[in-house]
C-alpha positions in Angstrom: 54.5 -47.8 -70.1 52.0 -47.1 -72.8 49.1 -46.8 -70.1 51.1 -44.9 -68.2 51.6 -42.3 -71.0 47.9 -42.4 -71.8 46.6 -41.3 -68.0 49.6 -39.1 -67.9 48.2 -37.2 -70.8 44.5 -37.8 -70.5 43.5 -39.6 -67.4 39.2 -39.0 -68.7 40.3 -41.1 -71.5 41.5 -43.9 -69.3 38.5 -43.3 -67.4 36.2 -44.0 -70.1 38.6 -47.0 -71.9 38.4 -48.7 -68.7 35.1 -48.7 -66.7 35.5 -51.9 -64.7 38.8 -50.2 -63.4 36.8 -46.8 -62.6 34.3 -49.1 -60.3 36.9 -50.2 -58.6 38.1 -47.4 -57.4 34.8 -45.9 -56.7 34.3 -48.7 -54.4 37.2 -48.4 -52.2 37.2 -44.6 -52.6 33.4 -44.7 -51.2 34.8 -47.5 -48.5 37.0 -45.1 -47.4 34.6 -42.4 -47.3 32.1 -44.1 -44.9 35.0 -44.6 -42.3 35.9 -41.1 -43.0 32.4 -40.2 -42.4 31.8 -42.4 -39.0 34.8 -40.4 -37.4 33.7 -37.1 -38.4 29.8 -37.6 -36.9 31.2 -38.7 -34.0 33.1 -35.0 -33.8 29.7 -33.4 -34.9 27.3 -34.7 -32.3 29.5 -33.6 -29.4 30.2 -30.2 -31.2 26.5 -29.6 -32.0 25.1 -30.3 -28.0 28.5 -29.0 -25.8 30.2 -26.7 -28.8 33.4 -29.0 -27.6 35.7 -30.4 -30.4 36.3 -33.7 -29.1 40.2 -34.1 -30.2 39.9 -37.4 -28.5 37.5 -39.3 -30.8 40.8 -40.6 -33.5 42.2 -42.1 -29.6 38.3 -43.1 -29.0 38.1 -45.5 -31.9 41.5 -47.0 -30.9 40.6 -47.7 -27.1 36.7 -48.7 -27.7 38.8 -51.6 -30.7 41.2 -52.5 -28.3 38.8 -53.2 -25.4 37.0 -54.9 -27.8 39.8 -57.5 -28.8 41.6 -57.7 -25.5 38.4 -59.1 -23.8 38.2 -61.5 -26.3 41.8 -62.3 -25.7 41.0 -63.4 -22.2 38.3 -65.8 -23.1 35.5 -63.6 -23.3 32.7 -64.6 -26.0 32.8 -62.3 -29.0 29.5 -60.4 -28.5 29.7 -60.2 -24.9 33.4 -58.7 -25.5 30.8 -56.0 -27.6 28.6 -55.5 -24.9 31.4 -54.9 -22.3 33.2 -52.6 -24.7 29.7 -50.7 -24.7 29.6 -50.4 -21.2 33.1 -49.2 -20.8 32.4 -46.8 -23.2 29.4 -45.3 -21.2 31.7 -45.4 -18.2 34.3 -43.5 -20.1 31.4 -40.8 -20.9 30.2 -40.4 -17.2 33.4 -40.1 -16.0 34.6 -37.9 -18.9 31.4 -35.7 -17.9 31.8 -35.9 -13.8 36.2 -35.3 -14.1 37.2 -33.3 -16.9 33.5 -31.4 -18.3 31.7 -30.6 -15.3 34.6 -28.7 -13.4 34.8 -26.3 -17.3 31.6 -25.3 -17.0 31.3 -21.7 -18.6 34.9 -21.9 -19.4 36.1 -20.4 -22.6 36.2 -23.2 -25.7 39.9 -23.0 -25.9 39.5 -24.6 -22.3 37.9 -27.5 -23.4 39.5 -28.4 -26.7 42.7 -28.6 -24.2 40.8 -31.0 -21.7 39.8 -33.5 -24.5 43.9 -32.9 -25.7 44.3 -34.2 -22.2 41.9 -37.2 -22.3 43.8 -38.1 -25.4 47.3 -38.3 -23.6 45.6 -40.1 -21.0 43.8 -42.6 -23.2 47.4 -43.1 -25.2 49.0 -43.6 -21.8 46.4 -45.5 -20.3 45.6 -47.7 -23.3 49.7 -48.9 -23.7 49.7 -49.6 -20.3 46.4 -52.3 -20.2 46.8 -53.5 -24.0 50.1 -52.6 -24.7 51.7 -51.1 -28.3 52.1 -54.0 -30.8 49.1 -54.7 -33.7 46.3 -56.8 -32.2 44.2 -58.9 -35.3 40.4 -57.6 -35.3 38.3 -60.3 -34.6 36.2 -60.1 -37.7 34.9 -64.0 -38.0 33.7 -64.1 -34.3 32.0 -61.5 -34.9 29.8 -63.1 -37.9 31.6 -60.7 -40.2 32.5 -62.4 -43.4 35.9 -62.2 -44.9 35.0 -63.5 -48.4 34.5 -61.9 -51.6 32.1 -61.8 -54.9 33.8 -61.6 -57.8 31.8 -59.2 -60.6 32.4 -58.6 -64.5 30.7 -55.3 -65.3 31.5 -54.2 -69.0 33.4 -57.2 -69.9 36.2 -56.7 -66.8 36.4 -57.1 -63.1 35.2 -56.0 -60.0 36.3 -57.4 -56.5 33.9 -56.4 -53.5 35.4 -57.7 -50.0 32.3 -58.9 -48.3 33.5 -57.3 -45.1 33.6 -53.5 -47.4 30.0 -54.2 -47.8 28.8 -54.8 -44.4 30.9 -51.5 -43.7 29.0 -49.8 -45.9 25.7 -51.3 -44.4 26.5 -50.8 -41.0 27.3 -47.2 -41.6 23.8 -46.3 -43.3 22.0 -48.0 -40.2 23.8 -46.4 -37.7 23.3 -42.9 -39.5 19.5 -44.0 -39.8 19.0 -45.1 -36.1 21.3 -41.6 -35.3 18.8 -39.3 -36.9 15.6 -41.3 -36.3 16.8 -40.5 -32.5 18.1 -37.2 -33.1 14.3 -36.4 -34.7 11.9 -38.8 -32.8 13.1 -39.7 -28.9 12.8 -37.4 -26.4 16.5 -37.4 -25.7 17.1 -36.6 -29.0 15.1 -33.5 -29.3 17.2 -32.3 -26.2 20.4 -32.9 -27.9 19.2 -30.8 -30.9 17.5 -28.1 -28.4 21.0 -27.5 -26.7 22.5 -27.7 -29.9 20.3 -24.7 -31.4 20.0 -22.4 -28.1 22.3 -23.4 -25.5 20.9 -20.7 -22.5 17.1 -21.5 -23.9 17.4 -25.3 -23.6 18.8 -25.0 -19.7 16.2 -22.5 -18.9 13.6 -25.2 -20.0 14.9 -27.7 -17.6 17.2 -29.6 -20.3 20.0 -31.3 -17.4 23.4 -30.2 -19.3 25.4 -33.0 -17.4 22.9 -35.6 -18.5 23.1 -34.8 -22.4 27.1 -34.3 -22.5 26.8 -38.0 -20.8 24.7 -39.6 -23.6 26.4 -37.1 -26.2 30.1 -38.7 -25.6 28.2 -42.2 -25.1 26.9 -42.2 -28.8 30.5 -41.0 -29.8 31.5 -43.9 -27.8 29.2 -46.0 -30.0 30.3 -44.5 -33.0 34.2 -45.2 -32.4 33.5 -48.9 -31.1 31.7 -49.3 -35.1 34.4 -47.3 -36.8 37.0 -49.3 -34.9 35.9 -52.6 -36.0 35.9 -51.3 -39.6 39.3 -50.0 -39.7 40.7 -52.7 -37.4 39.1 -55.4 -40.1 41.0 -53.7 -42.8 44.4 -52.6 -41.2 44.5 -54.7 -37.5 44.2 -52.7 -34.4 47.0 -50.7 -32.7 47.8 -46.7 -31.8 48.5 -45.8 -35.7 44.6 -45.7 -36.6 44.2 -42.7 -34.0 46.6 -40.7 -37.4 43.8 -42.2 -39.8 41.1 -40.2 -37.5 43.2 -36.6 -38.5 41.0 -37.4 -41.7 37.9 -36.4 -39.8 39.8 -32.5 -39.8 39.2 -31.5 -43.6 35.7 -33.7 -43.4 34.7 -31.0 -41.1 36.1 -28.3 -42.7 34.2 -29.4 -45.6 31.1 -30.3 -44.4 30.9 -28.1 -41.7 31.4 -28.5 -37.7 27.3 -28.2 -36.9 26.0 -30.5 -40.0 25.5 -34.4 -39.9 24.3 -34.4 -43.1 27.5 -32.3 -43.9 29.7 -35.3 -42.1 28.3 -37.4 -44.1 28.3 -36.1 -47.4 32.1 -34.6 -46.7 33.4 -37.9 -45.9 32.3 -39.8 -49.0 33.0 -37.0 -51.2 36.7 -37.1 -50.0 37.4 -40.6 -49.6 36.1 -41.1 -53.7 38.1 -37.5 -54.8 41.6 -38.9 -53.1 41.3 -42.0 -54.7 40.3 -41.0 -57.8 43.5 -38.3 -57.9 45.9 -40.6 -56.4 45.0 -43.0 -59.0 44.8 -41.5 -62.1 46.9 -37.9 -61.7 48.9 -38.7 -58.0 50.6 -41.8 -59.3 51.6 -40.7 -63.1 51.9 -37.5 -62.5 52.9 -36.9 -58.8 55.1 -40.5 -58.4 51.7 -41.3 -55.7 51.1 -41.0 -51.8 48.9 -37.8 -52.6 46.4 -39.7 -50.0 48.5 -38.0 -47.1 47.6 -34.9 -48.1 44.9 -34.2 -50.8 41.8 -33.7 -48.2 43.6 -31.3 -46.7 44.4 -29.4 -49.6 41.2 -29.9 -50.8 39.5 -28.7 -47.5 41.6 -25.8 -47.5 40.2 -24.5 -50.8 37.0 -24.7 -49.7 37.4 -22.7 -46.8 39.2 -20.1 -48.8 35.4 -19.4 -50.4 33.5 -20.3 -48.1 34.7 -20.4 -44.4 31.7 -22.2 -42.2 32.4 -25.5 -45.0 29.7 -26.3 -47.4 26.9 -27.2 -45.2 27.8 -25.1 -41.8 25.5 -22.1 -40.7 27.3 -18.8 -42.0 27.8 -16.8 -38.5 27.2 -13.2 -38.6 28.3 -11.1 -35.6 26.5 -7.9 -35.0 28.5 -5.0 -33.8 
C-alpha cells in the first residue's frame, strides 16, 4: 500500500528508487515495440509501391503462423513446415495480384482498401475452415528457438530476459537490415522505391506494376510469417492475434504511412510509452488496462499537430 501511494503521487520517484524494476519494463515495453514495429513495415512496404493499405496484414500474420504449425502437425519437419509456409505465402501474393489487384487497376484507393477488407473475410473464413478456431501451441523448440532465461542483477535487483524476447529482438534488426540493404542495393529494390516515389514515371520506364505488387505482398508475406512466430511464442496461435495487429493503426499514424524508418521508430516508441504508463500512472492511478487504448490516444495527439505523423512527407496540394 505504501508503494502504491508513492507512484500514485510521484511515479519519477519510484522510477529512480527502483532501477532494476524500470529495466524491466523497458525490456518488455521495447519487446512489444519490435512486434509492434514488424506489423506496421509490413503495412508500409505495400503502401509505399501500390499506395494500398493492406487491412489484411493483422489476418496475414495469423494465416502465414497457422500454416506454419498445422504442417508441422501433420508430420512435416519444422523448417521445411517454414519453407512451405514461404511458398504459400508467395502463392497467396500472386494470386492476391492476378484475382483481387490486377482487375482495380486505376481504381480509386477507397476501391482497394475494400478489396484487402475482403481478402481479410476471406482469409478468416478460409483459415477456420483448414485449421479451425481453437489456440494452436507455436512450435518454438523445433524451431531452435530457446525457451530459457538469464537471470541479471543490475543495481543490486533483478532483471529476467526470456531468451526467446531476445532472439525477437535480433530477428527483427536483421530482417529490417536485409529490408533496406534490398530496398537500397538490388535491382528489385530500387523499383519498389521508384514506384513508390513517381508512380506514372516508374511505368513509363518499363517498371512491370504486376511484378512489384507480387514481390511487394511476398515480403509482407515474409514479414507476417516472422511476426507470427513471435507473437505465437509468446501468446499461442489462433484468430485473436489479428486484434493485436490494430496496433500497427496509431504506429502509422505516428510514424507516418510512407516512412520505414518511421515504422520502426513508431513502434518501439509506443510499445516502451504504454508500458511505462500502464505501469506506473495506468495501474495506481487509472485501476490498469490503459494498454487497450493508450497508442491510440497517443497517436491521435500527434496527428492533431501534425497530420502526415512524425516522419511522413507533408502533402501540399496546389490549387
Amino acid at each position: 500500500m505504501e508503494l502504491l501511494k508513492d507512484i500514485t503521487v510521484n511515479p519519477f520517484a519510484d522510477m529512480i528508487g527502483a532501477p532494476d524494476f524500470l529495466l524491466q519494463v523497458l525490456w518488455e515495453g521495447l519487446v512489444s515495440g519490435v512486434l509492434y514495429a514488424l506489423i506496421a513495415l509490413g503495412l508500409v512496404i505495400i503502401f509505399r509501391s501500390s499506395r494500398i493499405f493492406n487491412f489484411a496484414q493483422g489476418i496475414m500474420v495469423v494465416f502465414a503462423a497457422l500454416t506454419l504449425v498445422g504442417l508441422h502437425e501433420l508430420g512435416v519437419p519444422a523448417w521445411v513446415s517454414v519453407a512451405l509456409t514461404l511458398a504459400v505465402m508467395l502463392g497467396l501474393a500472386f494470386s492476391i495480384e492476378r484475382i483481387v489487384l490486377r482487375p482495380l487497376v486505376g481504381q480509386p484507393d477507397i476501391i482497394l482498401f475494400m478489396a484487402t477488407i475482403g481478402i481479410t473475410l476471406f482469409l478468416i473464413g478460409f483459415g477456420e475452415l483448414i485449421f479451425g478456431g481453437e489456440n494452436k501451441v507455436m512450435i518454438t523448440e523445433q524451431l531452435g528457438i530457446p525457451t530459457g532465461s538469464y537471470a541479471l542483477e543490475p543495481f543490486g535487483g533483478f532483471l529476467l530476459l526470456e531468451q526467446k524476447d531476445i532472439t525477437v529482438v535480433v530477428a527483427a534488426a536483421l530482417l529490417v537490415v536485409g529490408l533496406l540493404a534490398f530496398l537500397n542495393y538490388s535491382r528489385m529494390g530500387r523499383a519498389i522505391r521508384a514506384l513508390g516515389d513517381d508512380h506514372q514515371a516508374a511505368l513509363s520506364v518499363g517498371i512491370s506494376l504486376q511484378t512489384i505488387w507480387v514481390l511487394v505482398w511476398f515480403i509482407a508475406g515474409v514479414i507476417a510469417l516472422v511476426t507470427g512466430i513471435a507473437w505465437g511464442s509468446r501468446a499461442g496461435v489462433s484468430f485473436a492475434l489479428e486484434v493485436i495487429a490494430y496496433k500497427a493503426l496509431p504506429v502509422l499514424m505516428l510514424g507516418g504511412l510512407e516512412s520505414i524508418s518511421g515504422a520502426i521508430i513508431g513502434g518501439l516508441a509506443i510499445g516502451l510509452l504504454e508500458k511505462l504508463f500502464e505501469i506506473y500512472w495506468g495501474q495506481p492511478l487509472l485501476g490498469g488496462n490503459t494498454e487497450t487504448w493508450f497508442a491510440f490516444v497517443l497517436a491521435l495527439i500527434v496527428l492533431l499537430f501534425r497530420p502526415q505523423g512524425l516522419f511522413g512527407e507533408k502533402i501540399i496540394e496546389r490549387v
